[in-house]
Backbone as numpy.savetxt, mean C-alpha at the origin, in Angstrom:
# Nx Ny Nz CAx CAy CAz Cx Cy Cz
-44.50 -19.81 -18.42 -45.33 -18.60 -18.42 -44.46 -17.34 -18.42
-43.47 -17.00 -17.79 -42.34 -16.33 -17.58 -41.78 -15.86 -18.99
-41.25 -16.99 -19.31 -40.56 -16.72 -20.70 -41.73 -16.21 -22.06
-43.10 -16.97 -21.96 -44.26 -16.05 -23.06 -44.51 -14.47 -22.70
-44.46 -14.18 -21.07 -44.30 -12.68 -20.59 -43.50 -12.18 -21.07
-41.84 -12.44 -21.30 -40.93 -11.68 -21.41 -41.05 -11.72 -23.03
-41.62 -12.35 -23.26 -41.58 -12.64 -25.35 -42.74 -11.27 -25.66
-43.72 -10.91 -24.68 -44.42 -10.36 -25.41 -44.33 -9.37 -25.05
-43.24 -9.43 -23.86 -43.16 -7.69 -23.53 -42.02 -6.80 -24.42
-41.29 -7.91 -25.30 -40.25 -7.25 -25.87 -40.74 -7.12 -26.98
-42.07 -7.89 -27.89 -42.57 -7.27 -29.24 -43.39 -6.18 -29.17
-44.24 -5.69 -27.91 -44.69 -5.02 -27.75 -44.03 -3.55 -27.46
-42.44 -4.09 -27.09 -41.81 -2.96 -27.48 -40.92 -2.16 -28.77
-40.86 -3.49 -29.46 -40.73 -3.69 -30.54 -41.75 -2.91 -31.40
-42.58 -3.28 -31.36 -43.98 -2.83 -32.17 -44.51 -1.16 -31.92
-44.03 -0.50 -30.45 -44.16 0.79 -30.15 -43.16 1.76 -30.26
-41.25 1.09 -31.32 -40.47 2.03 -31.11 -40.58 2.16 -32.47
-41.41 0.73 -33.49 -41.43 0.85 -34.86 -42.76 2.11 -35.36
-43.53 1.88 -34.16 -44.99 2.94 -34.35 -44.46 4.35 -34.42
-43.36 4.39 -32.81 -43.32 5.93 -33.03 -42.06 6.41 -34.01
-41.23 5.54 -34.35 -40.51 6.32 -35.82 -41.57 6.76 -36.74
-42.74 5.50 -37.13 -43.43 5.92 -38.41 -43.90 6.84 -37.90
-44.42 7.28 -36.68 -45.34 8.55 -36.36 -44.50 9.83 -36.63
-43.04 9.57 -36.41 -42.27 10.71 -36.45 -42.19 11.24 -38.19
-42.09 10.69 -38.70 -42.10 10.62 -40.26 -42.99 11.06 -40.75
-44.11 10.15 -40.59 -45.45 10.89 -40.80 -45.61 12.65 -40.64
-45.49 12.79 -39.23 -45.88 13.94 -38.84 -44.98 15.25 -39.34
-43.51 14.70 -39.80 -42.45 15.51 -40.43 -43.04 16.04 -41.96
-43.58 15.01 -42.44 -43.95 14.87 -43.64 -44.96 16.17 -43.58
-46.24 15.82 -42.99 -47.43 16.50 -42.95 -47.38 17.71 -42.08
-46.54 17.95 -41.17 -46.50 19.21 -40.59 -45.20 20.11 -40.73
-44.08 19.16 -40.89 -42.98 20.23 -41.59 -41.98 20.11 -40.33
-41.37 21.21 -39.83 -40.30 21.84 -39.10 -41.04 22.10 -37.71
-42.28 22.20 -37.55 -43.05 21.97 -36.32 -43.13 20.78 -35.57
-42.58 19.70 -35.90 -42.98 18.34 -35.09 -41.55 18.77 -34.18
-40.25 19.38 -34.65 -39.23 19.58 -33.97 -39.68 20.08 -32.23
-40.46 21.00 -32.24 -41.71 20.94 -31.08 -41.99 19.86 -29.95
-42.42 18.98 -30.90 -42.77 17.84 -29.67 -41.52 17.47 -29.00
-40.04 17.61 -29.25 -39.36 17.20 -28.69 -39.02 18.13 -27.46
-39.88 19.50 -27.61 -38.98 20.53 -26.46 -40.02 20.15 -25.07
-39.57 19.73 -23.82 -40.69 19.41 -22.43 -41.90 20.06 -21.95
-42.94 19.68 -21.99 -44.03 20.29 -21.46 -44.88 21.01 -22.96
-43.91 22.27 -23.67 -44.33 22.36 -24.99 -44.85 21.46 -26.32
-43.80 20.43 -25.88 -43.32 19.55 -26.97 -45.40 18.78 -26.61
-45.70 18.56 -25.75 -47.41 18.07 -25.34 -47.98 18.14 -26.07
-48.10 19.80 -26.25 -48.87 20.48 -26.46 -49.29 20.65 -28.11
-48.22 20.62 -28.36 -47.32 20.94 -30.00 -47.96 19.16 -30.80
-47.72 18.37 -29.80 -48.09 17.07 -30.43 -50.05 17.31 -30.47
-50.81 17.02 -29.73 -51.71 17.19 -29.56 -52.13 18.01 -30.95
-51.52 18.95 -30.95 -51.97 19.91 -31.97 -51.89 19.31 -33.67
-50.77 18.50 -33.42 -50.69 17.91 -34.94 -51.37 17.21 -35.09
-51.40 16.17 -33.82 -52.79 14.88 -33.90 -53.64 15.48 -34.63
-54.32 16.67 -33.93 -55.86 16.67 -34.28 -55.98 17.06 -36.11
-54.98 17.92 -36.04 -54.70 18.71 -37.44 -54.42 17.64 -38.35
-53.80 16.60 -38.24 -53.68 15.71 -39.40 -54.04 14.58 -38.78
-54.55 13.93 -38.18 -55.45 12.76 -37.44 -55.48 11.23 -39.15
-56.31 12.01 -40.16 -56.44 11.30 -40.76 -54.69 10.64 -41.37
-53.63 11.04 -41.32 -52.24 10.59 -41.80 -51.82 10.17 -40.48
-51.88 10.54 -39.40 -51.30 10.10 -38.32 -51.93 9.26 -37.40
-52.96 8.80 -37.85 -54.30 7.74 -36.67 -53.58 6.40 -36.84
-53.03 5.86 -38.29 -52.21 4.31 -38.15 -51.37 4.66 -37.21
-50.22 4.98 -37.57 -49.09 4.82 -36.78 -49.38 4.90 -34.92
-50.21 6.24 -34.83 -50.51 6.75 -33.73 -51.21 5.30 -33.03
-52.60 4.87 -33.59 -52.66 3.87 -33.11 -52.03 2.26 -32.51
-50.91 2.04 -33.76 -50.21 0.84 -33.96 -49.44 0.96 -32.76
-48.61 2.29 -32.27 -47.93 3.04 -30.98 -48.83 2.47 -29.70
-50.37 2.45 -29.71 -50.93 2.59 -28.42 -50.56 0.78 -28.17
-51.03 0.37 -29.78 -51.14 -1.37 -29.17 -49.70 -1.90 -28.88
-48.55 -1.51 -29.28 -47.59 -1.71 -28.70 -47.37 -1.43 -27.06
-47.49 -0.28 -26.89 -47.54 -0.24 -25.10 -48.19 -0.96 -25.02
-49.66 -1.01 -25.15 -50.73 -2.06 -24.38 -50.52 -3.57 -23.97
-49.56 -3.83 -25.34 -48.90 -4.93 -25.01 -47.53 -5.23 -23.97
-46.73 -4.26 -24.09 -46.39 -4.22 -22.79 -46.57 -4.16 -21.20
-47.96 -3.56 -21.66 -48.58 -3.27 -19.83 -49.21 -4.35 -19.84
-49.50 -5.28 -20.77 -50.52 -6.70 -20.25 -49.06 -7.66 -19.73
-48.21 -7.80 -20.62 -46.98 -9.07 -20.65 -46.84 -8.58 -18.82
-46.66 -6.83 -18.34 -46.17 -6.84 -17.12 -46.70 -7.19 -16.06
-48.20 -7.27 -16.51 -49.20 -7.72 -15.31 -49.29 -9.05 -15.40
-49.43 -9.50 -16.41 -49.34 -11.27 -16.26 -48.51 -11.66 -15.76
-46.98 -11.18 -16.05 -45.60 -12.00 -15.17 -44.55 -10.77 -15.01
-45.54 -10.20 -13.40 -44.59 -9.01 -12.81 -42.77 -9.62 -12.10
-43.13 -10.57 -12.08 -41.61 -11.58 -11.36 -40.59 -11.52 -12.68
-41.48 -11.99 -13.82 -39.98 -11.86 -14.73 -39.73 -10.67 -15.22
-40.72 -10.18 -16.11 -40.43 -8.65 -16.43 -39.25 -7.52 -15.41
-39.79 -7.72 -14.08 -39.17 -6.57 -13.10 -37.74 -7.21 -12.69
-37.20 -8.53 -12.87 -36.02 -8.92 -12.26 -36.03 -9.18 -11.59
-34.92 -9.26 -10.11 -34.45 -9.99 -9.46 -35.85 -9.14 -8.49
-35.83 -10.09 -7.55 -37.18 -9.37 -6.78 -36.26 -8.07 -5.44
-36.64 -7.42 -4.52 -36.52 -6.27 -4.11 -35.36 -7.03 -2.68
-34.57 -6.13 -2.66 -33.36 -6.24 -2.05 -33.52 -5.56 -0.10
-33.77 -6.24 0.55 -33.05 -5.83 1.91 -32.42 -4.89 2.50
-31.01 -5.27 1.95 -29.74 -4.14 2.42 -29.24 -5.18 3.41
-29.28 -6.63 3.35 -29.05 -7.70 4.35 -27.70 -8.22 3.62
-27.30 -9.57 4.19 -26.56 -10.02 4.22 -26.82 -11.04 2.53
-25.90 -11.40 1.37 -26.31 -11.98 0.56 -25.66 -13.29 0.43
-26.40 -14.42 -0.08 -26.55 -16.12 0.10 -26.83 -16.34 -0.88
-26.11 -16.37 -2.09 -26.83 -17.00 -3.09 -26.49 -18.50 -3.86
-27.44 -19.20 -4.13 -27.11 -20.89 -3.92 -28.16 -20.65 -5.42
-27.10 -21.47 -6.24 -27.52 -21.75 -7.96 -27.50 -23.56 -8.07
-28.66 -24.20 -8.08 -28.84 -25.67 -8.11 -29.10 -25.99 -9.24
-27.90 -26.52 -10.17 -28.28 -26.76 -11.54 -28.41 -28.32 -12.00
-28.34 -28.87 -10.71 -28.72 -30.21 -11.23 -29.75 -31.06 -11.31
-30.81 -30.03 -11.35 -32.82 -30.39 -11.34 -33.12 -30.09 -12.50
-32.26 -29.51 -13.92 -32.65 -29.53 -15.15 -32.26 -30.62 -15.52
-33.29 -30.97 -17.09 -32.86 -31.81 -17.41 -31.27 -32.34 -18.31
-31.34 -33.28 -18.40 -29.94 -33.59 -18.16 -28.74 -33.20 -17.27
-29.42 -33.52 -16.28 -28.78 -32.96 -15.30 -27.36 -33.37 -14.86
-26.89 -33.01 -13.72 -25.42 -33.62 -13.26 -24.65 -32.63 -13.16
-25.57 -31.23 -12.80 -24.45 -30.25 -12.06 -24.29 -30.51 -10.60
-23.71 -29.54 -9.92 -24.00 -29.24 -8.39 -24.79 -28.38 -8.36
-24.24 -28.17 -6.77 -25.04 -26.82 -5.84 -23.80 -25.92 -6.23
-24.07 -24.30 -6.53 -22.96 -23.63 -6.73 -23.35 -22.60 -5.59
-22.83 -22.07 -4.40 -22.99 -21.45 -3.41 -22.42 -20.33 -3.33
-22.53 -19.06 -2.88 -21.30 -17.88 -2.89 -21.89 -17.46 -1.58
-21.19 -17.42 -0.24 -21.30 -16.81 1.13 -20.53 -15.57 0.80
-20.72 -14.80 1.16 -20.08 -13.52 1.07 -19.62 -12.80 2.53
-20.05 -13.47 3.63 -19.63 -13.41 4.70 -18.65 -14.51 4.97
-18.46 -15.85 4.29 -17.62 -16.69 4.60 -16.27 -15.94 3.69
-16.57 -15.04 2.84 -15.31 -15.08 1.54 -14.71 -13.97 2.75
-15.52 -13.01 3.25 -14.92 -11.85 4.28 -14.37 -12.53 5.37
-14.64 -13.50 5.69 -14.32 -13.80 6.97 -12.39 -14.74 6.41
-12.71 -15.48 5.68 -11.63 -15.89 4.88 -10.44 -14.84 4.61
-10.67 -13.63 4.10 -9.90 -12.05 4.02 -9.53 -11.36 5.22
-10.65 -11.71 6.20 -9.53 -11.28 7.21 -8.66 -12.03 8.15
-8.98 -13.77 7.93 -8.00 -14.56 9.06 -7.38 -14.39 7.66
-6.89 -14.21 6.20 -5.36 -14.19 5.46 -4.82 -12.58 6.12
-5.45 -11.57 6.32 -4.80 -10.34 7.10 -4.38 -10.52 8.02
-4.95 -11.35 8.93 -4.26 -11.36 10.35 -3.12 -12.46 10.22
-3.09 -13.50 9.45 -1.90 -14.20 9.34 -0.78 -13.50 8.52
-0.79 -12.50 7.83 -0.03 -11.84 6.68 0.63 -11.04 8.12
-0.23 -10.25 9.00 0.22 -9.50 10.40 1.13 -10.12 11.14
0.46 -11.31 11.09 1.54 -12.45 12.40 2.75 -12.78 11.59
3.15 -12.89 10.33 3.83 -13.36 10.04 4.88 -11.81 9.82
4.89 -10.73 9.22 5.81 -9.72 9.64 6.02 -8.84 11.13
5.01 -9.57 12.00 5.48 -9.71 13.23 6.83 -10.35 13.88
6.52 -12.17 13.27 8.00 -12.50 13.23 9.04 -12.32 13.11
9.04 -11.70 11.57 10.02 -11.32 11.22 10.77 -9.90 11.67
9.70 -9.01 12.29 10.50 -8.02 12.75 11.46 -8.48 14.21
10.28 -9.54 15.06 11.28 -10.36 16.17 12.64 -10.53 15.64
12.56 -11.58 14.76 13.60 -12.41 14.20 14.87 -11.28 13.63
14.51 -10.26 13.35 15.25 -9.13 12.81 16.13 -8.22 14.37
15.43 -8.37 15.59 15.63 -8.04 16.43 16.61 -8.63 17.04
16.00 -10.03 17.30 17.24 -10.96 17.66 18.48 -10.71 17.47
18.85 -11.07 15.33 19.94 -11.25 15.16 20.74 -9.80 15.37
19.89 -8.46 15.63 20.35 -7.17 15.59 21.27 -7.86 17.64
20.40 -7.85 18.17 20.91 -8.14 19.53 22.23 -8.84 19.32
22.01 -10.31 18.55 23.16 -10.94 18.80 24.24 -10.50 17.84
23.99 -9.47 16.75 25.60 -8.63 16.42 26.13 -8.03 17.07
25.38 -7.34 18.21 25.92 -6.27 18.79 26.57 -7.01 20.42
25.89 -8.22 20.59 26.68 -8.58 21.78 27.96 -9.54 21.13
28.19 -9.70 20.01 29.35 -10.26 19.55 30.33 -9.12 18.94
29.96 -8.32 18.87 31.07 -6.56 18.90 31.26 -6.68 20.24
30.54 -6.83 21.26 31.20 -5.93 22.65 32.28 -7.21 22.74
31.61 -8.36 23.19 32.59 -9.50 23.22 34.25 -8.99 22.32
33.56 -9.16 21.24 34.98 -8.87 20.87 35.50 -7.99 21.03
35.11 -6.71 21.65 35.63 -5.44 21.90 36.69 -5.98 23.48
35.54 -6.27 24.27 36.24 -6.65 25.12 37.54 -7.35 24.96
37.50 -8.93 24.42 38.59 -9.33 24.01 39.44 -9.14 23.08
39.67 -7.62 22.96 40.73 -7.09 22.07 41.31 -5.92 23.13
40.33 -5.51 24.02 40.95 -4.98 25.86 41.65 -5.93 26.21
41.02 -7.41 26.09 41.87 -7.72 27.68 43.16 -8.56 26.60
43.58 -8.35 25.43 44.93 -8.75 24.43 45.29 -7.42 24.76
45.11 -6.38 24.48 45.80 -5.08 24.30 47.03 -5.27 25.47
48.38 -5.32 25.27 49.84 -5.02 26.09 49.19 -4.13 27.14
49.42 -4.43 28.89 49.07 -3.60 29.29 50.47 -2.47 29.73
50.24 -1.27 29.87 51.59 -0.28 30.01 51.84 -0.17 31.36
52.88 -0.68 31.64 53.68 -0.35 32.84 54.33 0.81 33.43
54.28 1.34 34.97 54.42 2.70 34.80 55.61 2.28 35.88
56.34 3.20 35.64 57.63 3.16 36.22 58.30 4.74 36.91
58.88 4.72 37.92 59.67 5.47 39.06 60.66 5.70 38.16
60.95 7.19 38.25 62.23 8.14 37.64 63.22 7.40 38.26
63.99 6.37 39.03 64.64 6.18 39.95 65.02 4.68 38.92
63.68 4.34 38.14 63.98 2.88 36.92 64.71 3.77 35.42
64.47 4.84 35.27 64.67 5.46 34.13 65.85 4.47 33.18
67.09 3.93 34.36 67.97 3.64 33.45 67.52 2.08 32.53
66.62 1.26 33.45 66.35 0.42 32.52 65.45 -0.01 31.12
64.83 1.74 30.81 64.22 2.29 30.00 65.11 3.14 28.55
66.42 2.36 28.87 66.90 3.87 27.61 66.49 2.39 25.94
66.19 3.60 24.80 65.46 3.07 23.95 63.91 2.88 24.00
63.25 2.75 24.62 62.07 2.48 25.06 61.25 3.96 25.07
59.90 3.83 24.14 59.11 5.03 24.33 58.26 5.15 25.44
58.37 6.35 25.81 57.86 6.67 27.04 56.57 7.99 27.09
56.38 7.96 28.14 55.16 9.26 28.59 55.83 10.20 29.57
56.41 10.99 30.19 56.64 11.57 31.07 55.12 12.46 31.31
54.99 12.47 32.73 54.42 13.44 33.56 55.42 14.33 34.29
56.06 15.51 34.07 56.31 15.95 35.07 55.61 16.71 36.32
56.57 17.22 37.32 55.75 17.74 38.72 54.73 18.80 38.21
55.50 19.83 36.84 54.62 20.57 37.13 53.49 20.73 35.94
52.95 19.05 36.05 51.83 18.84 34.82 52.11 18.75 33.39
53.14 18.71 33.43 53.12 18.80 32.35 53.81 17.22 31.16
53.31 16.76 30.17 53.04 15.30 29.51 54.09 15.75 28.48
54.62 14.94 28.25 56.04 15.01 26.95 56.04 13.64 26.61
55.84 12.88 25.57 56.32 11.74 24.74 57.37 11.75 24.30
58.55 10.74 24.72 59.26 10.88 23.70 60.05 9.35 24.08
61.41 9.43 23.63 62.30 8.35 23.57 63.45 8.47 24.51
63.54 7.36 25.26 64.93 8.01 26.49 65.95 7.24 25.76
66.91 8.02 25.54 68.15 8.19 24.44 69.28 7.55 25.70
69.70 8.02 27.11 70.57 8.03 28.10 70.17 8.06 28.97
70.96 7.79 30.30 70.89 7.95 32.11 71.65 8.27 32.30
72.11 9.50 32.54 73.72 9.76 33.60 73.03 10.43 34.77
73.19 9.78 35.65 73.34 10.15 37.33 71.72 10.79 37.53
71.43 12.09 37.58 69.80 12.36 37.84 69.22 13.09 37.04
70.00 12.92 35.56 70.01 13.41 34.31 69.46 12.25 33.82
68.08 12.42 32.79 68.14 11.53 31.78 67.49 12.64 30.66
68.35 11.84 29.62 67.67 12.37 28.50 67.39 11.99 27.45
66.53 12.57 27.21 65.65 11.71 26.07 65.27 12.96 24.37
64.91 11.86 23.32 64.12 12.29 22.28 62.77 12.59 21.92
62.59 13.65 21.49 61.58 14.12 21.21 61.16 14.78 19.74
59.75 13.89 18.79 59.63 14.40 17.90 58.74 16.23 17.41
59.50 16.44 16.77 59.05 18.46 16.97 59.27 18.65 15.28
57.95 19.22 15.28 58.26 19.89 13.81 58.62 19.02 12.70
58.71 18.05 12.75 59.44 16.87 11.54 60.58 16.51 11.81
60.90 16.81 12.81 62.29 16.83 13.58 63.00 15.95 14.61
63.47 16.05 15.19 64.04 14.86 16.20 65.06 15.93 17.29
64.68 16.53 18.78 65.42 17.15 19.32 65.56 15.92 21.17
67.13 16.52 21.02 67.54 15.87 22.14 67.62 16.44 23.51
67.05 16.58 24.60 67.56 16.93 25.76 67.37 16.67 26.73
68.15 17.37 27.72 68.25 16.81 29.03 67.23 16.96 30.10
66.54 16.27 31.24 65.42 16.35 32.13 65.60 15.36 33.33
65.55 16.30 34.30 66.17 16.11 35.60 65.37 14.65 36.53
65.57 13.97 37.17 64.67 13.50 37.82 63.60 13.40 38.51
64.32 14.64 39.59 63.38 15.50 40.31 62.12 16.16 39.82
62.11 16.02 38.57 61.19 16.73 37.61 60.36 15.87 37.22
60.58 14.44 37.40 59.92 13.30 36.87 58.91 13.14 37.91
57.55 12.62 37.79 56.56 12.71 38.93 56.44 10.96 38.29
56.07 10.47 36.90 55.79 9.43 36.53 56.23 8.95 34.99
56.39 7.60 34.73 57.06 7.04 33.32 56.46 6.19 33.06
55.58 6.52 31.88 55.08 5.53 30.93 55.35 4.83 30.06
55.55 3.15 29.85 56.00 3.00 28.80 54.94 2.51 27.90
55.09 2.92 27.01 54.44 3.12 25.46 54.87 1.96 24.80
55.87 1.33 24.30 56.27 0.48 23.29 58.14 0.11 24.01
């Protein structure tokens, strides 16, 4: 029944777009540059009406053939308002739609189902696992950041406790220092690097680099507060 509705609602439209070209023709014919009229809103009414009556006898086929076309449309819609209008009227709910194609004949489909709350719900446990998983990895990124940096100190450390440690020595050892680079502190603050060259008696003296240079002299004991050796 469905499908004779939809058959006769489409000749009937068929039959009312073929009516109103011929009507348009017609009325071009018999009234001229005035039918342009019927197309302007509210005027365009008025303007038609007016040609009807004025040429009725050239324009009554078409005009008529026009009515039985609608008419046939408004019967096909009342006999089968379900197919004509489509899918029937929508909610704003949740949508379930289940297509069972294996009750035609020759059959041997399935059930074809689409949840649309199961496909959402599916989208967000893959988001929250896509989350958990560069979660890990920022851990895992953390870690190995931790364990570079405690294998620098380590080794920092054990390149302290290799480092030669420097022995400090009494102006009073000076003589077993000649050759040997040194640090002097003297009493009155004051730091000199250099090289102890000699020892005579409470004289020692040593080298010192200056300017690109190499100067030699003498520095008392008494003057010595402390001796570093360097190398």
């Amino acid at each position: 029944m469905e499908v004779i509705g939809i058959a006769f609602f489409g000749l009937g439209m068929l039959v009312s777009m073929g009516a109103g070209l011929w009507y348009l023709l017609v009325s071009f014919r018999e009234a001229g540059a005035i039918t342009l009229l019927t197309l302007v809103p509210i005027i365009g009414f008025f303007v038609g009406i007016y040609i009807l009556i004025n040429h009725w006898e050239a324009l009554k086929k078409p005009f008529l053939v026009q009515i039985g076309g609608t008419t046939l449309m408004l019967l096909a819609v009342l006999a089968t308002p379900g197919a004509i209008s489509g899918v029937g009227g929508s909610d704003g709910g949740d949508y379930d739609y289940a297509y069972d194609y294996g009750s035609g004949s020759g059959g041997g489909g399935g059930d074809y189902s689409y949840d649309y709350d199961s496909i959402a719900g599916q989208e967000s446990d893959e988001l929250a696992e896509r989350e958990r998983q560069l979660e890990l990895l920022k851990r895992e990124k953390e870690q190995r950041a931790r364990e570079k940096n405690a294998v620098r100190r380590r080794d920092t450390r054990r390149d302290r406790s290799e480092r030669p440690k420097r022995r400090v020595y009494q102006a009073d050892s000076a003589d077993q220092l000649i050759g040997r680079r040194v640090r002097i502190v003297t009493t009155e603050g004051n730091t000199v690097i250099a090289r102890v060259k000699a020892v005579d008696g409470d004289t020692i003296t040593i080298q010192e680099n200056l300017g690109g240079g190499v100067i030699a002299y003498p520095i008392e004991r008494d003057r010595i507060k402390e001796l570093l050796v360097l190398q």
